[in-house]
N, C-alpha and C positions, 0 to 999 in steps of 0.2 A: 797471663799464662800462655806461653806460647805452645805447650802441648793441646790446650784447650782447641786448637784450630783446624787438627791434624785431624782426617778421616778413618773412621772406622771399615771401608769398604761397608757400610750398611745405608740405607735410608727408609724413609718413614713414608707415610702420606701427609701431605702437608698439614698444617692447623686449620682447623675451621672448613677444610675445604668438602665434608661429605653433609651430605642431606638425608634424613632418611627415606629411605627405600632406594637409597644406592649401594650396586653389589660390586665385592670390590674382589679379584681376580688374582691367585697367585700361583708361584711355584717355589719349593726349595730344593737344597740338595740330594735329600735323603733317599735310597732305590727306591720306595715304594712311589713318590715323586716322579724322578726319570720316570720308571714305565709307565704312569698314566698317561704320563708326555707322548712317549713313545706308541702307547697303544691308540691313543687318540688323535695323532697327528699335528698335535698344536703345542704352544709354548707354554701353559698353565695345568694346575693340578687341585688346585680349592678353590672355593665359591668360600664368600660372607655378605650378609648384606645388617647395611648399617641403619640400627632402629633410633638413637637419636646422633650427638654432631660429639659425641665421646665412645660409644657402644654399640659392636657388630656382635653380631650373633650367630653361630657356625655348628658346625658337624666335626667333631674330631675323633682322636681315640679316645678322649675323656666323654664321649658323648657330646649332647648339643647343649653346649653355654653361653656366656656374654663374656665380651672380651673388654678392654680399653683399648681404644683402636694406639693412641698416643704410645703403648708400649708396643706394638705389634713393629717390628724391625726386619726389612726387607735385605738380602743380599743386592749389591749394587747392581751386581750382573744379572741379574734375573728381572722378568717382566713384571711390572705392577697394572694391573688396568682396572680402572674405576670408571664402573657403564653408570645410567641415569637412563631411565625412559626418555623415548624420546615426546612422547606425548605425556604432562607430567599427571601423577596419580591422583586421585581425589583423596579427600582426609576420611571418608569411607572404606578406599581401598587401603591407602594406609595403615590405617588402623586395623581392616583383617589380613593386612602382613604382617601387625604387629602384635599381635595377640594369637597367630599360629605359632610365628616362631617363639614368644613366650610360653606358649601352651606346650613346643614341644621340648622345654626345659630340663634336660637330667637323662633325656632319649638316648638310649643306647646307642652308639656306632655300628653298624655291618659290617666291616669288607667283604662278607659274603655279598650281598647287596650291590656293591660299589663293584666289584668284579662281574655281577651276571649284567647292569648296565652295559657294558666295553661289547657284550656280545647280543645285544638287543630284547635285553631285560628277562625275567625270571618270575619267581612265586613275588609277588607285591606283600611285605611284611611291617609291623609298626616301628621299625629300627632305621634308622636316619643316616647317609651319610651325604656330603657339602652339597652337591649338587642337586639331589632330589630334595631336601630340606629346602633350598633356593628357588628352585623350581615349585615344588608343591605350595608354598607360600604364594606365590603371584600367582598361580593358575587359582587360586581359592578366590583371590580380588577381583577374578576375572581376566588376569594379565598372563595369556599362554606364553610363555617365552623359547618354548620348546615343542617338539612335537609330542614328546614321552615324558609326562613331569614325575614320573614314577621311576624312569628307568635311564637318566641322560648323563651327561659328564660336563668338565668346567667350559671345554673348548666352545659344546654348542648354545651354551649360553652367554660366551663370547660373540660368537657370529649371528646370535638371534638379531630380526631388523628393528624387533621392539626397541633397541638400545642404542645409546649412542657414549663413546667414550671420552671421558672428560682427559683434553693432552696437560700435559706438566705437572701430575697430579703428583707426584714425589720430590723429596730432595733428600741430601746426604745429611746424615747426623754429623757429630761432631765428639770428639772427647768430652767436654764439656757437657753437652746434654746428654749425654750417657753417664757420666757421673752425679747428672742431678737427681735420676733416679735410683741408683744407689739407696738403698736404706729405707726407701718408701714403698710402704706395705702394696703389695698388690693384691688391694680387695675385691677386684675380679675371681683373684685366683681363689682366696678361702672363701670367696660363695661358692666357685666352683665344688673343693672339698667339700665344706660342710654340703652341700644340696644330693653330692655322688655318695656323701657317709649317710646321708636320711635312707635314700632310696639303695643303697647297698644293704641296708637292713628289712624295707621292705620286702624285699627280691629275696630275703631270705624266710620271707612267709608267702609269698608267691611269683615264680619265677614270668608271671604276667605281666607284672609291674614296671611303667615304663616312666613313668609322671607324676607328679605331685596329686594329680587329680586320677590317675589308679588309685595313689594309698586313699584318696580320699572313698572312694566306691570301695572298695576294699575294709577298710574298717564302716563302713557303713553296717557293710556284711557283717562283718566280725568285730564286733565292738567289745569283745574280750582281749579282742590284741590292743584295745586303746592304752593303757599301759607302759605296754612295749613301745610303742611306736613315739608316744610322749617321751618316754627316758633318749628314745634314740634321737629323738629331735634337738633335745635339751644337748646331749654329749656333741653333740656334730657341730654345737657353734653356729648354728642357722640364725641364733634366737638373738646371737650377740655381735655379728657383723657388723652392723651401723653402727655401734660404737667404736671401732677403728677409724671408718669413714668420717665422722662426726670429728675425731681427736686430730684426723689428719687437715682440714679442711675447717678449722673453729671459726674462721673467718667468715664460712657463708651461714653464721648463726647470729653474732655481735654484729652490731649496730659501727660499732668503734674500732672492733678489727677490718670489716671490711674496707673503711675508710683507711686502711693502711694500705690497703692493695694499691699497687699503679694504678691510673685512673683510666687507659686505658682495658687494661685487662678488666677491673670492675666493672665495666660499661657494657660490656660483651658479656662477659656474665651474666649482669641482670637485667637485658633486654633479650636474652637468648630465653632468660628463665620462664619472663614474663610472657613471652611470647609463647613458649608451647603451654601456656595454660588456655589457651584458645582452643587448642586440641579437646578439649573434653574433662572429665575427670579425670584424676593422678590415677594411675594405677593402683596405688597404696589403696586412696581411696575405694576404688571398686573391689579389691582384693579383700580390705575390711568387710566391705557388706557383705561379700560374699561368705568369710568368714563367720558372721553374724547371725547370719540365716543360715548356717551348715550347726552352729552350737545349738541356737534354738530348736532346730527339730531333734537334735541325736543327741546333746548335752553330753560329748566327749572333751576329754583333756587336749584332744588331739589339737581340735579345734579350737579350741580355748586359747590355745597359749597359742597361735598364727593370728587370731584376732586380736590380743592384746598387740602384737607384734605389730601387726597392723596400722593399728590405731595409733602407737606410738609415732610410727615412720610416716603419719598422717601429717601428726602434730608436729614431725621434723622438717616435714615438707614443707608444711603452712610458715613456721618459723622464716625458712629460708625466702619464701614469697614477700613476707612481713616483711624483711629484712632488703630488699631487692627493691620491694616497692618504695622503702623509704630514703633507700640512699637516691633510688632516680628522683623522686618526687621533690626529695632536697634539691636536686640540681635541674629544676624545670623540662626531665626528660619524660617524663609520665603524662600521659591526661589521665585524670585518674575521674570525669563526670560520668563516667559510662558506670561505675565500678555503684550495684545499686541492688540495697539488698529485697528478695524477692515475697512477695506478698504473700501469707499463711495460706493454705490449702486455693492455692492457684497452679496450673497444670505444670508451669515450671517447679514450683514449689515441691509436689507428689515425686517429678521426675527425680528431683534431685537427694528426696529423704528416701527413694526407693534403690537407690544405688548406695546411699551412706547405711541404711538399717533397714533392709527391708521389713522385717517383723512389726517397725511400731511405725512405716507405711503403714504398711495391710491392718495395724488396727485403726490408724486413725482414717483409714477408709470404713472400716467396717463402723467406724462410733459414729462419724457422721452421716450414714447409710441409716444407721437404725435410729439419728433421731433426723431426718428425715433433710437436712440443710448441711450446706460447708459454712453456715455463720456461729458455728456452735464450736466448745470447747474442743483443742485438739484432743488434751488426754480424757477428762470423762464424760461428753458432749452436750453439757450444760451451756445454756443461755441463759442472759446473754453474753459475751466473749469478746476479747478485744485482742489487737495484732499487738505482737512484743518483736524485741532483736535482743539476741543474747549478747551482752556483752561482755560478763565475765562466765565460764562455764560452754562459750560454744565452742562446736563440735568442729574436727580440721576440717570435717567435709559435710554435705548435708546444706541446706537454707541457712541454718542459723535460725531462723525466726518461730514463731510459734502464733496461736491462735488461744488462749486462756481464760478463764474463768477468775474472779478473785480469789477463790478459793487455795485452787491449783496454784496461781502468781503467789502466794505466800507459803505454800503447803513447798516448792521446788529453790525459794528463796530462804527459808527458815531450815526445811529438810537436805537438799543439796547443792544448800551455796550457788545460786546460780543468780545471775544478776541483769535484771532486766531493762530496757527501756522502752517507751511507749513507738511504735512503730511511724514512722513520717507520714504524716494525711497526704502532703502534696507526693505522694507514688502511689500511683494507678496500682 
């Protein structure tokens, strides 16, 4: 197709080429654009910065969301600049860049804010726009990139010395990849909706409400609004998102689809995937427990239906790792001896059932507290007790393993389906 070749006057930031904790720097046409140009003496107007190698996270008029950087489409004539620390971040720092800016998810926009900045800042409010969002994230990490993280603009997180700019970071699109995405859902965008429809209805029970974690304090308080807040979550589509994801994207589930993908593109995939699982637990994961422990004390709907949610996008996640692990491991690109499951009531062990469910942590600390050893059952601290791995029944996130009595081994085998095996002698 020879129209396919013909430019859009548009370009993108190239594929694969951001890391996270790089902020990527722009401007457009529209007046409120020129004059920040113009007031600030430089050639940009927005900050983002990019938390994995698909998804930036920003300050707009919709408030602070997650974007797909892949659709994000640059005028040709205008500036793109993509900085990187020049000293690069620790996976400590990263991660409190990356759980601010998550945290500040649904934040309202200022331009009051964004205008008292231009004039060397104002009253400091909980309302976000690009450059303070950008800014207050790295000064939490410890990374000042500004002299004012409260009160600064794109330019001078441009010229801070902390950074350095990655050259040729864009290219032009084309007809062609501009028609590929024609038709395909941008599930950025209805998280965006649904997450602005939850909290447009909180705000209409307290104009306080800025985050996911207001309505949480908030029906804490008010747990007559639980209710409301449940109906509102359910309408907004919050609840049913990954299933677009999941319909659009079946390949990164099957086994057999995947093996249809070009073998480069699959390869980048699922060594990209494998690789941030080094990073810590999934988000999912922690957002469940946390989930977990919010039911358990206050036994709302609210909460209910975010942990189920949870859990589910657990067990999607796991699939897709499954799924990753086996097509490399098919093609000798995996070591996979390192991958070793961890021994019942040992520190790693606590660490990791106390981010999946906290609640039945703290009991099985408390059971084997009161009968006096960690050799004793996990669930009712009888001896003596032998180490298990779930193999059918385990959890997407958590050990997997358990510490049990015969009793219990039959009482969760008979009562909840769960299927055991004897745990490996030779692992310490």
């Amino acid at each position: 197709m020879a129209g396919a070749s013909k430019k859009l006057g548009l370009k993108k930031i190239k594929d694969r080429l951001l890391i996270p904790g790089d902020i990527i720097l722009t401007t457009t046409r529209d007046v409120l654009s020129a004059a920040i140009r113009v007031a600030t003496f430089g050639d940009i107007s927005h900050a983002m910065v990019c938390v994995d190698d698909s998804s930036v996270i920003d300050a707009t008029g919709e408030g602070v969301h997650a974007r797909n950087v892949q659709r994000l489409l640059f005028d040709e004539n205008y500036p793109v600049h993509v900085l990187r620390l020049r000293t690069p971040p620790s996976a400590t720092q990263l991660k409190i860049i990356d759980q601010f800016l998550r945290g500040n998810i649904g934040t309202q926009y200022s331009k009051v804010a964004a205008a008292q900045s231009l004039f060397g800042g104002g009253l400091v409010s909980r309302k976000q726009f690009c450059s303070r969002l950008v800014a207050q994230a790295f000064a939490l990490a410890g990374i000042q990139l500004v002299d004012q993280s409260d009160f600064c603009f794109p330019v001078e997180i441009l010229r801070s010395p902390l950074l350095i700019e990655i050259s040729d970071s864009t290219q032009l699109i084309t007809l062609g990849e501009a028609a590929a995405w024609e038709g395909v859902e941008d599930v950025p965008q209805l998280m965006r909706d649904a997450i602005n429809a939850v909290l447009k209805a909180a705000r209409s029970l307290s104009d306080k409400i800025q985050t996911f974690d207001d309505i949480h304090a908030y029906l804490i308080a008010h747990p007559h609004e639980d209710t409301f807040m449940s109906e509102a979550l359910a309408a907004s589509g919050y609840l049913s998102v990954w299933q677009v994801e999941a319909n659009k994207n079946p390949w990164q589930y099957q086994d057999a689809l995947l093996n249809d993908v070009p073998e480069s593109e699959a390869r980048k995939y699922c060594l990209r995937l494998i690789e941030s699982e080094s990073d810590g637990p999934h988000r999912f994961v922690v957002n469940r427990g946390a989930y977990v422990a919010l039911h358990a004390l206050h036994r709302l709907h609210f909460f209910a239906a975010l942990m189920d949610l949870y859990e589910l996008l657990a067990e999607q996640h796991r699939t897709r790792i499954n799924v990753a692990t086996h097509w490399l491991n098919s093609r000798g690109l995996l070591d996979l001896e390192n991958v070793r499951p961890v021994r019942p009531h040992s520190a790693e062990w606590f660490e990791q059932l106390e981010i999946w469910n906290p609640p039945q942590a703290a009991m099985t600390r408390q059971v084997t507290n009161l009968s006096g050893g960690l050799e004793v059952c996990s669930v009712c601290g009888d001896d003596p007790a032998s180490d298990y791995m779930l193999v059918e029944g385990a959890p997407a996130g958590g050990p997997g393993t358990l510490r049990l009595c015969d009793f219990c081994v039959r009482h969760r085998r008979n009562s909840m389906g769960d299927l055991f095996v004897p745990f490996p002698e030779e692992i310490p």
